[in-house]
N, C-alpha and C positions, 0 to 999 in steps of 0.2 A: 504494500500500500504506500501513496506516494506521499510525503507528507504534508504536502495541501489537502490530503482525501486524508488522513488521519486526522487534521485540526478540524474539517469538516465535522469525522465521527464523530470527537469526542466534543463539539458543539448541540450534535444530535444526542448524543445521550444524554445532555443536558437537559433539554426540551423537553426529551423523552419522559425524564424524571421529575420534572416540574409537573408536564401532562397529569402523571400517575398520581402526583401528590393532590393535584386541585381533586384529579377524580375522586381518591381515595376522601380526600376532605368532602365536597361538593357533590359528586355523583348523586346522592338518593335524590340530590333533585330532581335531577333526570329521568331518576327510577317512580318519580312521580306520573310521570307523563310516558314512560315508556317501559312497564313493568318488568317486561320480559328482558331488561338489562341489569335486573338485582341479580340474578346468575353469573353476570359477570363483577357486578359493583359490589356484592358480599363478602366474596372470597379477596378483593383488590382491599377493601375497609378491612377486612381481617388481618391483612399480613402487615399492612399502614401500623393496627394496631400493635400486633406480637412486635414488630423493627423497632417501635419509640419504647413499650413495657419492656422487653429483655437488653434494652440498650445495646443492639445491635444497629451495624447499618448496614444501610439498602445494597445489594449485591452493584447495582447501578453507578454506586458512586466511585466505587474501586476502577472500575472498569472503565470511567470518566479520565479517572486521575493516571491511568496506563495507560490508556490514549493521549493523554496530555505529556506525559512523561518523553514517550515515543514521539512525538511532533516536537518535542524539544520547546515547549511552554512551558512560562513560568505559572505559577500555582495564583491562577483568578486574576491577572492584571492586563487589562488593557484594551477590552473590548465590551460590547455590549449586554453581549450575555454575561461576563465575568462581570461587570458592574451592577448588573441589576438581576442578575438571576441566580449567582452563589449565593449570595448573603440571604439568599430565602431559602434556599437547599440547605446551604451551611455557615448557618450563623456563628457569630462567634460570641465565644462566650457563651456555647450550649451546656448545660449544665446536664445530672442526672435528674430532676427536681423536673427542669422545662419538658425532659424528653418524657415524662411520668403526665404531666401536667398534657400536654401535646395528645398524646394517647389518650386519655380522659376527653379530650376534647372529642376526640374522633369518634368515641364510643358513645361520646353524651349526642353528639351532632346527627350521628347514622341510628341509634337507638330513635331518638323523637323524629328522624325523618321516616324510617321504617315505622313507628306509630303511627305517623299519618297516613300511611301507604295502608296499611292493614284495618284502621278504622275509615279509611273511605274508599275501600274495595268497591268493585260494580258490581252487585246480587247476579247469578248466573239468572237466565231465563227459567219460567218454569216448562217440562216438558224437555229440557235437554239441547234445543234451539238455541240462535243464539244472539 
């Protein structure tokens, strides 16, 4: 890989990861209006949560920072996405406390959006119709 398409990649997995976060966070919105993506949005909110409670991080970010390594980048300086989209992936001065705190959140946000999802379900037809 050439390393213009390396600095590429690892710009994409950037986005990538950011994507997965809003979802992880924001998704049941979605799952308001389009039910049949909690299949997908459950399992994404699930792993969101176990990554911040066992203070572990995201397989994504590793794989970021070796594409970056390999393109011969310095670590988040100097461009757009380094400016405005690290420091929301990886703040500094993340503590264990935020990452706990962080996870609560995920869980309080997708709990009460999944309550609205289940208390305003559509009643099947009667007769099996639809």
């Amino acid at each position: 890989m050439s390393l213009e398409a390396t600095k590429i990649a690892a710009g994409l997995v950037v986005l990538a990861h950011l994507a997965f976060v809003v979802f992880v966070a924001g998704g049941v919105l979605l799952v308001v209006r389009w039910r049949a993506l909690a299949w997908v949005h459950v399992p994404a909110a699930a792993w969101g949560a176990f990554i911040e409670f066992s203070g572990r991080i995201c397989p994504l970010a590793p794989l970021e920072q070796w594409l970056r390594a390999r393109a011969g980048l310095e670590a988040y300086t100097g461009d757009f996405v380094a400016r405005y989209l690290f420091p929301v992936l990886y703040p500094e001065g993340l503590t264990r406390e935020a990452q706990l705190a962080i996870g609560a959140a995920v869980v309080a946000v997708n709990a009460a959006g999944y309550t609205f999802v289940y208390l305003h379900r559509r009643p099947r037809a009667a007769g099996g119709g639809p």
